[in-house]
C-alpha positions as CSV (number, residue, x, y, z in Angstrom):
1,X,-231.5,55.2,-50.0
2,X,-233.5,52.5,-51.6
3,X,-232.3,48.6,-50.2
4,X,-231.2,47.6,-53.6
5,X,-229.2,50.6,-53.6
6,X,-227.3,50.3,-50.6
7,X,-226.7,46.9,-51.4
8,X,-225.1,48.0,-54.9
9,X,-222.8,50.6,-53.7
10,X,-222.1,49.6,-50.5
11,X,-221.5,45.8,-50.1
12,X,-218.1,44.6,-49.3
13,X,-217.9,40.8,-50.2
14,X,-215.2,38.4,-48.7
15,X,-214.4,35.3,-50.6
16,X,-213.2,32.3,-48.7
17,X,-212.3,28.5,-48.6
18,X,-214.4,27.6,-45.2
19,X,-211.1,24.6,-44.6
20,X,-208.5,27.1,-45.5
21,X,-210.1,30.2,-43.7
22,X,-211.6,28.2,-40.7
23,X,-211.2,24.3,-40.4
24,X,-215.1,23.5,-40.8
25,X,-218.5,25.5,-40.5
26,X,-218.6,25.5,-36.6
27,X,-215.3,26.7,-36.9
28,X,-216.2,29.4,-39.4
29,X,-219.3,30.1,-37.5
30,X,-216.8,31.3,-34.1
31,X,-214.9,33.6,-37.1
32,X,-217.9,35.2,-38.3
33,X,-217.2,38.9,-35.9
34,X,-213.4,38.9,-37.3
35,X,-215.5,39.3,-40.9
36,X,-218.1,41.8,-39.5
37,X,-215.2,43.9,-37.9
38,X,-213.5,44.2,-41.1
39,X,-216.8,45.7,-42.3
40,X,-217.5,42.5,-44.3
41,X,-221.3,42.5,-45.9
42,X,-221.4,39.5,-47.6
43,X,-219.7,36.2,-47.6
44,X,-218.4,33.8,-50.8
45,X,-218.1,30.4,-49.7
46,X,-216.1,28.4,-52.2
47,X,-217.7,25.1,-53.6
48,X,-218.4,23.7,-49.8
49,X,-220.6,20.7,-51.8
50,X,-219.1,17.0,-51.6
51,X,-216.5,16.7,-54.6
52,X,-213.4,14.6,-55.2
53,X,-211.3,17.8,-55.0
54,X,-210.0,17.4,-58.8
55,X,-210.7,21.4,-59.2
56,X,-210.8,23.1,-56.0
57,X,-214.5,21.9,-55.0
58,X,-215.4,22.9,-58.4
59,X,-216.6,19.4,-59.6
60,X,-219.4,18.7,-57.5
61,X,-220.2,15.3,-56.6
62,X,-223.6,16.2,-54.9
63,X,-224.8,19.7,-54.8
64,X,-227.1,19.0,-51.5
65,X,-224.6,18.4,-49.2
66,X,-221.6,18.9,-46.9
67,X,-218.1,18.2,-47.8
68,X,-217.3,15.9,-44.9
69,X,-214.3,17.4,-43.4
70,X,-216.4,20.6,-43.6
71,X,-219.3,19.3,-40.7
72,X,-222.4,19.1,-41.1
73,X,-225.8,20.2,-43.3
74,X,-226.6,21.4,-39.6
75,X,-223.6,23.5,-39.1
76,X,-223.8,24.9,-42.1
77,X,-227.5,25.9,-40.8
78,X,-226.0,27.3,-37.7
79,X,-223.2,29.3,-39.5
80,X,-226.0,30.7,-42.1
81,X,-227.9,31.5,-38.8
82,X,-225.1,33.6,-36.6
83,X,-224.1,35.0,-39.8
84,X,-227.7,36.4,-40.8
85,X,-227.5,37.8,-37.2
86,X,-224.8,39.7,-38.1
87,X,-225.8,41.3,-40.7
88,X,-223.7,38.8,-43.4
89,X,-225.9,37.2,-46.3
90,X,-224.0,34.1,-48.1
91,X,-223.5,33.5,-51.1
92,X,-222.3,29.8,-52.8
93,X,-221.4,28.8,-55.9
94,X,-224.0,27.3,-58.7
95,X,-221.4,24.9,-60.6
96,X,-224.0,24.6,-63.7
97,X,-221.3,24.1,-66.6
98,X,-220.4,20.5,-65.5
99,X,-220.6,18.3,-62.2
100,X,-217.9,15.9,-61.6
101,X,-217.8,12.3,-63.2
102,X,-218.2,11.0,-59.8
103,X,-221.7,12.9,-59.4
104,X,-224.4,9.8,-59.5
105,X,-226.4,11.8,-62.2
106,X,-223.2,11.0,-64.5
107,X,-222.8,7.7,-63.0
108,X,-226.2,6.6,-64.1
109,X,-225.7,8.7,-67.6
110,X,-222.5,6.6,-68.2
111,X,-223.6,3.0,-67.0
112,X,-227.2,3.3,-68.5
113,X,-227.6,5.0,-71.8
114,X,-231.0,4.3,-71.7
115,X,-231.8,6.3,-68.7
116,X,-233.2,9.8,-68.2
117,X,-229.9,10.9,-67.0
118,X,-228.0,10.0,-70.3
119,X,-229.2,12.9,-72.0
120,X,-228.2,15.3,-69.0
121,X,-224.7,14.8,-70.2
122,X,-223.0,15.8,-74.1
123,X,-221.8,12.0,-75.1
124,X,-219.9,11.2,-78.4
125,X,-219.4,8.0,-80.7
126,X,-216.6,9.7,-82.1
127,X,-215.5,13.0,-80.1
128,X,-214.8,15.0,-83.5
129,X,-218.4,17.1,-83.0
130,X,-217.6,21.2,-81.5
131,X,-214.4,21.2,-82.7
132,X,-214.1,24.8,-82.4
133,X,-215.4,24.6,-79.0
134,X,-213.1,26.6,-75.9
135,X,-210.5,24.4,-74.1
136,X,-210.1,26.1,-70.9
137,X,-207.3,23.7,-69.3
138,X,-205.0,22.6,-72.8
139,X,-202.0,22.3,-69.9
140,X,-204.5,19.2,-68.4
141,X,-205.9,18.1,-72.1
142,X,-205.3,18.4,-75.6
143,X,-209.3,18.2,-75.9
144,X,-212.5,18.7,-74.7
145,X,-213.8,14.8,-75.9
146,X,-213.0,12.5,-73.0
147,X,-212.8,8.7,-74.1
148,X,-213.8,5.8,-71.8
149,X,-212.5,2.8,-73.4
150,X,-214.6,0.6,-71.3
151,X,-217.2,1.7,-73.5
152,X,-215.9,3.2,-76.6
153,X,-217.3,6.7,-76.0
154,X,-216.2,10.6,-75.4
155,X,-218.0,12.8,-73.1
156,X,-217.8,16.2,-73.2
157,X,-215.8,18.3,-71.1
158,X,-214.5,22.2,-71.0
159,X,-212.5,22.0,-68.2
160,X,-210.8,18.7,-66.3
161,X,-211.3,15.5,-67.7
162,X,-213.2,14.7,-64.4
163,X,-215.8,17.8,-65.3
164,X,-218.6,16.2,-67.4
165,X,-220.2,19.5,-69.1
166,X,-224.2,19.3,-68.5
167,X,-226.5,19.5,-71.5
168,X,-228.7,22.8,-70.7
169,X,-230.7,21.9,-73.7
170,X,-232.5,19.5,-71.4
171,X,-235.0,21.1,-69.8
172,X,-234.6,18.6,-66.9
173,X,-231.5,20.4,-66.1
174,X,-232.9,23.3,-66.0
175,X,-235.4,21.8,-63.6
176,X,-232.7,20.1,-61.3
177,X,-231.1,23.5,-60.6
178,X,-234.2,25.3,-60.0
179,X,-234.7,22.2,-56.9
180,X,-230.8,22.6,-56.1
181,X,-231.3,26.4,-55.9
182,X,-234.3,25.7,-53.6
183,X,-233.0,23.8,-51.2
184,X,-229.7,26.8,-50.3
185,X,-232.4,29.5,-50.1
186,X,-233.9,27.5,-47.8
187,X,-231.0,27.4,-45.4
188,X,-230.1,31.0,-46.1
189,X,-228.7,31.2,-49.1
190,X,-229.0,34.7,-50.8
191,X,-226.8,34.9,-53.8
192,X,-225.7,32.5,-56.1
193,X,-222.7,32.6,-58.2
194,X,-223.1,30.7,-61.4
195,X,-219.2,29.5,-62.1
196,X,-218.4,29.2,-66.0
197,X,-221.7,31.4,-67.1
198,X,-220.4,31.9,-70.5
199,X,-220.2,28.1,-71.4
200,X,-222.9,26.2,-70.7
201,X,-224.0,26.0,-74.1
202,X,-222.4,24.2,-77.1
203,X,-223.2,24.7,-80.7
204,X,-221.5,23.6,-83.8
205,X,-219.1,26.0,-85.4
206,X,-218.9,27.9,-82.6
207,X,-217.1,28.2,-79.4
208,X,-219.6,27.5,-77.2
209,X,-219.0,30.9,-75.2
210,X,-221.3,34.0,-74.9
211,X,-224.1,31.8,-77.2
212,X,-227.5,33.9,-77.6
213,X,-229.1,30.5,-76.1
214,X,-226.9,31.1,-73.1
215,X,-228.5,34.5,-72.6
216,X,-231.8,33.0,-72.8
217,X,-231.1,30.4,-69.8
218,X,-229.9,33.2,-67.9
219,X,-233.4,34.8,-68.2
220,X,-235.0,31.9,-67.4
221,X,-232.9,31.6,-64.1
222,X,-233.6,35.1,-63.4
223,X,-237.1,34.9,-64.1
224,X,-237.2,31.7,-61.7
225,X,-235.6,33.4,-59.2
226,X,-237.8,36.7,-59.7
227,X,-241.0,35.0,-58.9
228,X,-240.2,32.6,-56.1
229,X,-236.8,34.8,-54.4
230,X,-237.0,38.3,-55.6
231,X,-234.6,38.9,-52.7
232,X,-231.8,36.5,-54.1
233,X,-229.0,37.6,-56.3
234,X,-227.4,36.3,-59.5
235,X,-223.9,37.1,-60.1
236,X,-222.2,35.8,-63.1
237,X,-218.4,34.9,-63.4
238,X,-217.6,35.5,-67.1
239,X,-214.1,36.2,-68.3
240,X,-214.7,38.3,-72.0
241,X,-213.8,41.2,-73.2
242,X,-216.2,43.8,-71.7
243,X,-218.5,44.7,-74.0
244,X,-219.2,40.4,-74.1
245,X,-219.3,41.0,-70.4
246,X,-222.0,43.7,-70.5
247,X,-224.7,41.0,-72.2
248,X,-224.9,39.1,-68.5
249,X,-226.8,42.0,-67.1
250,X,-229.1,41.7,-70.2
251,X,-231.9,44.3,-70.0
252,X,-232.1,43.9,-66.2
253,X,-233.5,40.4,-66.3
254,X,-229.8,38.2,-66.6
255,X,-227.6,38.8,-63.8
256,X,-227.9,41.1,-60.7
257,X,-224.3,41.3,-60.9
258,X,-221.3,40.4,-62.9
259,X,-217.5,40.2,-62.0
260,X,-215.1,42.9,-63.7
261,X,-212.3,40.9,-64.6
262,X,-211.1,43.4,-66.7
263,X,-210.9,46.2,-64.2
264,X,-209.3,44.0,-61.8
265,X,-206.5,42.8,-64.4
266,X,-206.1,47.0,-65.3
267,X,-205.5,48.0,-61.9
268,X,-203.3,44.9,-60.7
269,X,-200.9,46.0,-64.3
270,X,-201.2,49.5,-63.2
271,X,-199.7,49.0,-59.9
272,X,-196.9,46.3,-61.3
273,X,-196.0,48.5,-63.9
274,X,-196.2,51.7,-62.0
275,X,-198.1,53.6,-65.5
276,X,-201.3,55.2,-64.5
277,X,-204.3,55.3,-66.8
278,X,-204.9,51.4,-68.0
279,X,-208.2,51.0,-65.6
280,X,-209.3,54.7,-66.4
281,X,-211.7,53.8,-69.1
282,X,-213.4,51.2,-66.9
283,X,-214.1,53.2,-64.4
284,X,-215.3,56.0,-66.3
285,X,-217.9,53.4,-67.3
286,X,-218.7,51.9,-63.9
287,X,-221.9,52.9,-63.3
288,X,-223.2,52.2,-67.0
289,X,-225.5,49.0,-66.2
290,X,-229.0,48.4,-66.4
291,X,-230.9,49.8,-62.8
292,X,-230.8,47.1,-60.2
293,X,-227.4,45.8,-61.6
294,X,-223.7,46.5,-60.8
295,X,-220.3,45.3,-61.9
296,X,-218.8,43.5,-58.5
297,X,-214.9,44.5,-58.3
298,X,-212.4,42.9,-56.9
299,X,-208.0,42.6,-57.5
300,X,-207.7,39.3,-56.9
301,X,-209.6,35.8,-56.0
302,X,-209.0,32.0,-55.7
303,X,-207.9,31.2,-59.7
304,X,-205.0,32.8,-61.6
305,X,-204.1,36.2,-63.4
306,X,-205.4,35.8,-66.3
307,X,-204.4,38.8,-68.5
308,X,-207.0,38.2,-71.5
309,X,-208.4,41.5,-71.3
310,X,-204.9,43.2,-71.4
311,X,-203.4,44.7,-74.4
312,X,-200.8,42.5,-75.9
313,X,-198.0,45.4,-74.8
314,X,-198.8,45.9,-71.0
315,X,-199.7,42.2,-70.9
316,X,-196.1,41.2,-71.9
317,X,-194.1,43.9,-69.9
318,X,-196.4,42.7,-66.7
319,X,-195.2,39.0,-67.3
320,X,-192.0,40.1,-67.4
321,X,-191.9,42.0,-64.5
322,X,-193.7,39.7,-61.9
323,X,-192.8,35.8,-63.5
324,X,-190.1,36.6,-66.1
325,X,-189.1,32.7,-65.3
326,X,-192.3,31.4,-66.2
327,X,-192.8,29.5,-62.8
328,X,-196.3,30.4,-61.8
329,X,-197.6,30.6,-65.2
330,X,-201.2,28.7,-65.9
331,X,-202.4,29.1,-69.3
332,X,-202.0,32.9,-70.6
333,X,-201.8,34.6,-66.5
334,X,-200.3,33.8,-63.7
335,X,-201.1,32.4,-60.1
336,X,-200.4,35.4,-57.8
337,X,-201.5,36.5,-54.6
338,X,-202.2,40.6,-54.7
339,X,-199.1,41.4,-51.9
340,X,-196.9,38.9,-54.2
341,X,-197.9,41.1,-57.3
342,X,-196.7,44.1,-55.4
343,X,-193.3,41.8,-54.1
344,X,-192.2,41.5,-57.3
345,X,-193.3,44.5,-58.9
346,X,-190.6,46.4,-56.4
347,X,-187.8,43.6,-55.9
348,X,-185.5,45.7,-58.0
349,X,-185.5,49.1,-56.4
350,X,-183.8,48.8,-53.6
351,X,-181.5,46.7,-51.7
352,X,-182.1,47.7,-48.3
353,X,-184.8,44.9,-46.5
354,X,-186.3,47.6,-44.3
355,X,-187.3,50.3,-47.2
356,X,-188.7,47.4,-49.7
357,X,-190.7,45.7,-47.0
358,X,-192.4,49.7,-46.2
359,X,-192.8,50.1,-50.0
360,X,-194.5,46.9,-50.5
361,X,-196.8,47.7,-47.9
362,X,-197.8,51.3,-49.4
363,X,-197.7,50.1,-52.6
364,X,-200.6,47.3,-51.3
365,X,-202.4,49.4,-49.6
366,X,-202.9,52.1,-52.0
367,X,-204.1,49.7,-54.5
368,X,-206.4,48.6,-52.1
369,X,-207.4,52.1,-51.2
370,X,-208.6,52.6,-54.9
371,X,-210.5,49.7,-55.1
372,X,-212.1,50.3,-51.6
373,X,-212.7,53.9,-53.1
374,X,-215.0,53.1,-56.1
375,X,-218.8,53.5,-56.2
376,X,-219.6,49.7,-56.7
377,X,-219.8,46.7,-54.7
378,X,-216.3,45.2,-54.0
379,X,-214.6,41.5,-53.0
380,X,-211.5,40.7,-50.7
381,X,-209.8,37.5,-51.2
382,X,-209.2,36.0,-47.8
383,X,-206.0,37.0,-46.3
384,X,-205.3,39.9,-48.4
385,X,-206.1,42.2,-45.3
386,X,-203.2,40.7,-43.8
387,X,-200.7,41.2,-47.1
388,X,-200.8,37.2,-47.3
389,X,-198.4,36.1,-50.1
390,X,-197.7,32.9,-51.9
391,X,-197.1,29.5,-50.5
392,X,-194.1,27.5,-52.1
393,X,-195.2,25.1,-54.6
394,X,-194.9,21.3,-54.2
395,X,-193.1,19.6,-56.9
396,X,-195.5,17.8,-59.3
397,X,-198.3,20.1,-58.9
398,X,-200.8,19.5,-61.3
399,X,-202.8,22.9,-60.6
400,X,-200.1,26.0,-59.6
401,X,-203.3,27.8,-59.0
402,X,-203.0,26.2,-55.2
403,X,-200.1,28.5,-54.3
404,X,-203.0,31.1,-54.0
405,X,-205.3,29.0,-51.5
406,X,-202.8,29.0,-48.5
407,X,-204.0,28.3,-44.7
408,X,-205.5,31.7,-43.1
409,X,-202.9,33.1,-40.7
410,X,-204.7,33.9,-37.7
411,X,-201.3,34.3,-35.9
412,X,-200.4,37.2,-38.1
413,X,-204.1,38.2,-38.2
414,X,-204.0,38.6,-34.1
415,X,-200.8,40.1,-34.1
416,X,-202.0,43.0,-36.8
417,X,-205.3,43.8,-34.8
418,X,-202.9,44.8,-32.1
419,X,-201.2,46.9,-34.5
420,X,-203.1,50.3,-35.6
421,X,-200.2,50.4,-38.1
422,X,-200.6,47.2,-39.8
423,X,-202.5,46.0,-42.9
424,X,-205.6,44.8,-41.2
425,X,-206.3,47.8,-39.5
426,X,-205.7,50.1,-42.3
427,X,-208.2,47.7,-43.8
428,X,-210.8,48.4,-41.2
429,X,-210.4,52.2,-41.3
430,X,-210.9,52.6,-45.3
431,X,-213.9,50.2,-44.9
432,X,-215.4,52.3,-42.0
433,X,-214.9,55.2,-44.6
434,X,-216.2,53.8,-47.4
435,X,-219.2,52.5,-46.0
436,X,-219.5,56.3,-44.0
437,X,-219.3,57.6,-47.6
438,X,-221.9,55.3,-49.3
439,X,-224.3,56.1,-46.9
């Protein structure tokens, strides 16, 4: 079997917040054999970069560094070393949308308008231009023009307020990324997932999402990337419906690889409403994607539920059955860990403690079973090998998407390796067996 074969079918990523996994990067570097146990082929580091935290990491504050209470630029060299060793490649997110209004390429943009880094950013006299442009957070802002009365003007911004969208018509942008690409694939680096691919253009009348121009950045990326890494991946996170999904592979020159939200929302509504045949479609049509590219699966990851690609019916019944109160709603899904999905799916058949806790674990772990089953590469959210569930909610919460980035239990995750009964090692045996049956 050809390398970029076995790394199609058979790669088993595991997506992770190094503080809420490990502490740090040394500390992550001592977990690495817990991940290549679990049969674990590739690591996701969450936004590790120096950020103010306003989105999880994802506004980046400098894109060539350390978060401090993560270590060092030379742990993370040690970590990328051990885990290399291993057998684990690494992959980080590319933030390219927007950077954080703390990043010193916005500072300069704001202070200076006539420096080079003004045009890096979308700025507005007015804020009324791409009016019909996407707001992705309307429970943080009514808009996506951000005032600064200090200086009586709007820059743009699809997410948080604190998100200051780049301009990708810049070609200097372009150029920045290629360095900031450069310098991860230097320390080991060998995927890149580029967060919020379908927005990083804006055109008028339009809603800035899924542009043409968008496509053509993409193939300039790739075609970077091509000549200088042809050993690096590119996998976009896009959230359409799936034939808008399908253009990120382009002709084989876009993305390597491209998250199947809509799988992942059919398979979580099949198990919560207990009605076979939403996903079957999708899976039919798994292995329909240019050569050298794959759809990456997964059930669950690090934002919310978001239901967009569900039909209007199961989409209602589902919200009904796992947050009929509304209380971990954000936007149209909800914030749910996978074992918490399952929790609620079967909190109504039974009374009796002992029989719901055993059909909450089979009903996990069969759902995990299919997706560990299918002929493409898959990801594991950290902690769903041990059946992790929510964490309570503080009052006042801004983001409700935090109930889904608890602390890793290693407690729970010692006491289940001692357990050839528990989650974790059912885990291990169905990834022995898929990766026995990919070979």
């Amino acid at each position: 079997m050809k390398v970029a074969e076995h790394f199609l079918r058979n790669a088993i990523f595991y997506e992770l917040y190094v503080d809420k996994f490990a502490g740090n990067f040394r500390a992550l570097t001592e977990r690495l054999p817990y991940l290549a146990e679990l049969g674990v082929t590739h690591v996701h580091l969450l936004p590790h970069y120096p950020s103010p935290m306003i989105d999880g990491g994802y506004d980046v504050s400098d894109y060539l560094g350390v978060r401090l209470e993560l270590g060092t630029l030379d742990d993370f060299d040690r970590f990328a070393a051990h885990a290399t060793e291993l057998g684990i490649s690494i992959m980080v997110d590319l933030v390219f949308n927007h950077t954080s209004t703390r990043h010193p390429w916005f500072e300069e943009s704001f202070q200076n308008p006539q420096s080079p880094k003004r045009n890096y950013y979308l700025w507005s006299s007015n804020g009324t231009e791409l009016a019909d442009s996407t707001v992705c957070f309307p429970e943080i802002k009514a808009k996506n023009w951000i005032f600064h009365e200090n200086r009586k003007e709007y820059h743009f911004s699809t997410f948080c307020p604190e998100q200051a969208d780049l301009n990708w018509d810049n070609p200097a942008v372009f150029e920045e990324f290629c360095r900031i690409m450069d310098f991860w694939v230097a320390r080991g680096v060998r995927l890149f997932r580029l967060d919020a691919a379908s927005h990083i253009i804006k055109r008028e009348g339009t809603p800035s999402r899924n542009l043409p121009e968008t496509h053509a950045v993409l193939r300039k990326i790739r075609a970077y990337v091509d000549a200088h890494y042809p050993e690096v991946k590119l996998v976009a996170e896009v959230h359409d419906p799936i034939e808008r999904m399908r253009e990120y592979f382009g002709n084989g020159d876009e993305c390597h690889l491209v998250y199947h939200f809509p799988l992942a929302e059919a398979l979580i509504a099949e198990m919560a409403l207990g009605e076979k045949g939403i996903a079957e479609q999708y899976i039919w049509e798994l292995s329909d994607t240019p050569r050298g590219s794959s759809w990456l699966l997964f059930l669950r990851n690090h934002d919310d539920i978001s239901l967009v690609t569900l039909a209007s019916d199961h989409r209602r019944r589902f919200l009904r059955v796992v947050d009929p109160e509304s209380h971990v709603r954000f936007g149209d899904g909800v914030a749910l860990r996978l074992a918490t999905v399952c929790e609620r799916s079967l909190a109504h058949d039974t009374s009796d403690t002992q029989q719901r806790e055993h059909g909450e674990r089979e009903c996990f772990q069969n759902i995990l079973e299919e997706l560990f089953s299918l002929p493409a590469p898959i990801v594991l959210y950290y902690g769903d090998e041990l059946g992790m569930k929510n964490m309570p909610l503080a009052a006042g919460v801004r983001d409700i998407r935090v109930c889904v980035r608890n602390t890793f239990d290693w407690n729970e995750a010692e006491r289940q390796k001692n357990d050839p009964d528990s989650t974790l090692s059912f885990i291990k045996k169905i990834a022995a067996a898929r990766k026995k049956r990919m070979e």
